[in-house]
C-alpha positions as CSV (number, residue, x, y, z in Angstrom):
1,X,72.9,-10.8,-15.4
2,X,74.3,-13.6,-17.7
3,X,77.4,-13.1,-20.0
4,X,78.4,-15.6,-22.6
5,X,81.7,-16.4,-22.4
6,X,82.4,-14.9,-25.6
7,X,81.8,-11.2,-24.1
8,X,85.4,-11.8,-22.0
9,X,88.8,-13.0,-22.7
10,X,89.5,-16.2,-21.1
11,X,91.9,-15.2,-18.5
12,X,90.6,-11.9,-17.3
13,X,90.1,-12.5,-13.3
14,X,87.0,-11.2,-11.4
15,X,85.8,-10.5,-7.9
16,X,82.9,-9.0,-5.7
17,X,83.2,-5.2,-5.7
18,X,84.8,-4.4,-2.1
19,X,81.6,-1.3,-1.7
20,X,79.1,-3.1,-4.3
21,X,77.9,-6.7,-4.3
22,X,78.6,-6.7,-8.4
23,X,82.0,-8.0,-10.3
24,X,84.7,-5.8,-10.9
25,X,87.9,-7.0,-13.3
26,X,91.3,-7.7,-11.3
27,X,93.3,-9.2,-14.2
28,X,94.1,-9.4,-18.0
29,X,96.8,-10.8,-19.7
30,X,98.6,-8.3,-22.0
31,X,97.4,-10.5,-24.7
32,X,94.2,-8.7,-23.9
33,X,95.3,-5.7,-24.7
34,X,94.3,-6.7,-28.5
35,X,95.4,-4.5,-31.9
36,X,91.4,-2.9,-31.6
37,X,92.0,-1.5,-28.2
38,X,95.6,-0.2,-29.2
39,X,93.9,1.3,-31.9
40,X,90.7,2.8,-29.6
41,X,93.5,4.2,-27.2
42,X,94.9,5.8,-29.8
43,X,91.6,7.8,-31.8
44,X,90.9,8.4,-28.0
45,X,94.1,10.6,-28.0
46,X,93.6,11.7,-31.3
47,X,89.4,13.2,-30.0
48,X,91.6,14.7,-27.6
49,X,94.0,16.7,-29.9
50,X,91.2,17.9,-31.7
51,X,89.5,18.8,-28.4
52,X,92.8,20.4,-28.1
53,X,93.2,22.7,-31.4
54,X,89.5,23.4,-31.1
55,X,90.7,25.6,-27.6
56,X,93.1,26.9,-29.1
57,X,91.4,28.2,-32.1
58,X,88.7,29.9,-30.1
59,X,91.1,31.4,-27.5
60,X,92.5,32.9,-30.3
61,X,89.5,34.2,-32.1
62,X,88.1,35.6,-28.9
63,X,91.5,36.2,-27.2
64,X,91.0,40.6,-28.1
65,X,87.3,40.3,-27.2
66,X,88.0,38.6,-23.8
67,X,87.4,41.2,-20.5
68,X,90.8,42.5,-19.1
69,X,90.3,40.7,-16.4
70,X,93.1,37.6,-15.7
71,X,90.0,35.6,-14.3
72,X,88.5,35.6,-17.7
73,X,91.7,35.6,-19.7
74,X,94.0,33.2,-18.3
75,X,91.9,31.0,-15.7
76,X,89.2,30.2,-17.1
77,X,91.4,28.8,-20.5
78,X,93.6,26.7,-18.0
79,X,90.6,25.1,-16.5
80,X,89.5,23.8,-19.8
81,X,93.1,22.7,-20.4
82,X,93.3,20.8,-17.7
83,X,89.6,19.3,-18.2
84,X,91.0,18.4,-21.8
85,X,94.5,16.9,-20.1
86,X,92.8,14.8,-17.4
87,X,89.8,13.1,-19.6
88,X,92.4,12.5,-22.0
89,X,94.3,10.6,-19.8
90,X,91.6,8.9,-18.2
91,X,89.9,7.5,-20.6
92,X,92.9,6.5,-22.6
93,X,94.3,4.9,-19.9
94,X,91.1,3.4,-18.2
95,X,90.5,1.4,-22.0
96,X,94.3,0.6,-21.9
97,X,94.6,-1.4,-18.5
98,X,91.0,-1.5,-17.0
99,X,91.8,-4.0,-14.4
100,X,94.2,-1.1,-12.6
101,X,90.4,1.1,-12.3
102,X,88.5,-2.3,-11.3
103,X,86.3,-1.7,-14.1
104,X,82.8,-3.3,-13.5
105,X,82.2,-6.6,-15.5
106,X,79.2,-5.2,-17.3
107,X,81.6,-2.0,-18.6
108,X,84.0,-4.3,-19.4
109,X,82.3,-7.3,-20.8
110,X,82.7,-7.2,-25.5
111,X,79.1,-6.1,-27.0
112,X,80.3,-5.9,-30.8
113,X,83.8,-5.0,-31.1
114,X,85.9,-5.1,-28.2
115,X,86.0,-5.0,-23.9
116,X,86.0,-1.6,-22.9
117,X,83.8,-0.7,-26.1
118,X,81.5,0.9,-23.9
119,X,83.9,3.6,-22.7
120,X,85.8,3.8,-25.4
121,X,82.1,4.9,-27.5
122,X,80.8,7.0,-24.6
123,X,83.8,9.7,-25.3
124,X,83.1,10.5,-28.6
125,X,79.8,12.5,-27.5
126,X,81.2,13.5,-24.5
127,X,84.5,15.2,-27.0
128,X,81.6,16.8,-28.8
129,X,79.9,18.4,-25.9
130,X,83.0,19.5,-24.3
131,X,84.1,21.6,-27.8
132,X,80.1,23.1,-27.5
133,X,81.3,23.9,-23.8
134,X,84.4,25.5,-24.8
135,X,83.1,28.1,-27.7
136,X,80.2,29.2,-25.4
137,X,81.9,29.4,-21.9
138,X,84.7,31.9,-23.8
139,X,82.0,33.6,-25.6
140,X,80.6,34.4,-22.5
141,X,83.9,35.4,-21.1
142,X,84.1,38.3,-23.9
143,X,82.7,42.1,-23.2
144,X,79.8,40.8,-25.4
145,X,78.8,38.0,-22.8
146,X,77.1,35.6,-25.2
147,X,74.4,33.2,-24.5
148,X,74.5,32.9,-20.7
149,X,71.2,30.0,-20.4
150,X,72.9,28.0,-23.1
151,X,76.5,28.2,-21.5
152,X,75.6,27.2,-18.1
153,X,73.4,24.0,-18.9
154,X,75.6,22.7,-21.5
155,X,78.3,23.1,-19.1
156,X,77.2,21.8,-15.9
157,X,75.8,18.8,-18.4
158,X,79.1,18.2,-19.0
159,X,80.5,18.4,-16.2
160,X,78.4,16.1,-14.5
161,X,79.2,13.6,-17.2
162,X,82.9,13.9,-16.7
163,X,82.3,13.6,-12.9
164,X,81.1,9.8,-13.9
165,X,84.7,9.0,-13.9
166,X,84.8,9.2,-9.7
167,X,82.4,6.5,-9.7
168,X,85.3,4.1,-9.7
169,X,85.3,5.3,-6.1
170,X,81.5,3.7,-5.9
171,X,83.1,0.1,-6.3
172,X,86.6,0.7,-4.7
173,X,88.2,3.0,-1.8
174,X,91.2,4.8,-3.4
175,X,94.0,3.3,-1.3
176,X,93.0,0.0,-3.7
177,X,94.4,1.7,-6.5
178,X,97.7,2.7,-7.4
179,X,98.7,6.4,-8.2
180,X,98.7,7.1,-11.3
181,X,94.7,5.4,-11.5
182,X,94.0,8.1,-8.3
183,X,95.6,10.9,-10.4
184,X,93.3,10.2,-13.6
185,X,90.2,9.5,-11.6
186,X,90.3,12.2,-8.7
187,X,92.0,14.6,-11.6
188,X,89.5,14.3,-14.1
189,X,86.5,14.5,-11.5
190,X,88.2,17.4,-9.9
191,X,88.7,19.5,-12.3
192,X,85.4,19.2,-14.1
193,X,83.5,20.3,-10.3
194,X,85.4,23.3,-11.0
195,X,84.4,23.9,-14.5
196,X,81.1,23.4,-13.2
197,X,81.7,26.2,-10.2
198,X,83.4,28.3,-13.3
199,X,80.1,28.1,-15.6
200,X,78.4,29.3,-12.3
201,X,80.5,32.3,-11.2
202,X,80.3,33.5,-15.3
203,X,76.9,33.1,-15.7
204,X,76.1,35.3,-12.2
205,X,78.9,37.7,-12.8
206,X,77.3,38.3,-16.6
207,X,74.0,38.2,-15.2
208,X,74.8,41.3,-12.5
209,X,76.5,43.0,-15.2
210,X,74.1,43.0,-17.5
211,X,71.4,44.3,-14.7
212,X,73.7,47.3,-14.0
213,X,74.7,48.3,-17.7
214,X,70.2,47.7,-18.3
215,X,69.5,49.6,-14.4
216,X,72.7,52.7,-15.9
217,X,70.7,53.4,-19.4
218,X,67.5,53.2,-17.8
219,X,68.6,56.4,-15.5
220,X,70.1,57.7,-18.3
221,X,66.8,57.3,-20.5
222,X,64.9,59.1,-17.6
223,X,67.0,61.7,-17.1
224,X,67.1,62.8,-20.8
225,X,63.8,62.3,-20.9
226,X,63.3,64.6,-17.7
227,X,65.7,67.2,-19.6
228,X,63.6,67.2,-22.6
229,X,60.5,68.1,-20.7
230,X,62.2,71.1,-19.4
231,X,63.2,72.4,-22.2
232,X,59.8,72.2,-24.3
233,X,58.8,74.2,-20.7
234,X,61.5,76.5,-21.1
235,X,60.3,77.6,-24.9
236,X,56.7,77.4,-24.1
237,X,57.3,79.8,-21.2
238,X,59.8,81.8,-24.1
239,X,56.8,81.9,-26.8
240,X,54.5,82.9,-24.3
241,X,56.4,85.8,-22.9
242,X,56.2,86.5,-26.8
243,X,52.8,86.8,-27.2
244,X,52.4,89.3,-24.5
């Protein structure tokens, strides 16, 4: 693929990917970091505040609805915290100093506004998933259960999104990369493969519950029904005994 040389600063520093035969960045001045990426680092934060309050707010709408249950009432919230801390940090950080995550040349490379534009415009949809995720995976944690179907695919969409971020493993083995890049990266990809085991274990708890509270009024229909029946017998036999 050919880039102009307009698409990269001029003293951002390339090489061959140690795992992949394509360019990943090594270097950029701090005179890279330009006023637009400051500024895309920061409405990055700010997606994740509002990520953030949006928990918060629906915790506490659903928080006397939620199952007594700490798996439901505490877990489950601290997962999506920590899927809100780590993307946060990731993708703030990732558009802030891209060389430390050797990001590939063509993620890096200026389309319209800015390098790292790419990233920095892939989060907005992914914010907006993730505050879908959050109202239906505590709806579904509530002793009304919510909609299971819709709960599980958006989730494990999402999750599977967020897991993109370990593909900076794809192009370098993590001893390449300092700590704090490991602790975004692994974090992020981490915690959103348990938000994906999460949306699994609700969904087939729900499921079985659901099944047992339909299988319990079922009997219970039957057996009133089977009660009725005995007592039309019971005053049939009564009216006949009349008669005679």
């Amino acid at each position: 693929m050919n880039y102009s040389k307009e698409s990269f600063p001029s003293d951002s520093l390339f090489r061959t990917g140690t795992f992949q035969n394509k360019d990943v960045l090594i270097f950029e001045s701090s005179q890279s970091v330009t006023l637009t990426r400051i500024v895309m680092v920061i409405v990055c934060i700010l997606l994740g505040l509002v990520t953030l309050v949006n928990l918060i707010l629906v915790y506490m709408k659903n928080r006397a609805m939620l199952k007594q249950d700490q798996f439901y009432r505490l877990i489950v919230p601290v997962i999506l915290l920590l899927n809100i801390v780590f993307h946060v940090a990731h993708y703030a950080h990732n558009i802030y100093d891209p060389a430390g995550y050797f990001e590939p040349k063509h993620l890096y490379k200026k389309l319209i506004f800015s390098e790292m534009e790419q990233t920095f415009l892939f989060n907005f949809p992914l914010s907006i998933l993730f505050i879908i995720v959050t109202r239906k995976m505590l709806s579904c944690c509530t002793k009304q259960y919510g909609n299971l179907q819709q709960m599980l695919f958006l989730t494990v969409l999402y999750s599977l999104l967020s897991m993109i971020s370990g593909g900076h493993y794809a192009y370098e083995p993590p001893w390449n990369f300092s700590l704090i890049f490991n602790i975004t990266i692994a974090g992020e990809t981490t915690v959103a493969f348990i938000l994906l085991l999460t949306a699994l274990y609700v969904y087939r708890s729900n499921l079985k519950q659901t099944f047992n509270h339909r299988y319990t009024r079922l009997v219970m229909d039957e057996n009133s029904d089977v009660g009725v029946s005995l007592a039309q017998q019971r005053q049939l036999k009564s009216k006949l005994s009349d008669d005679e």
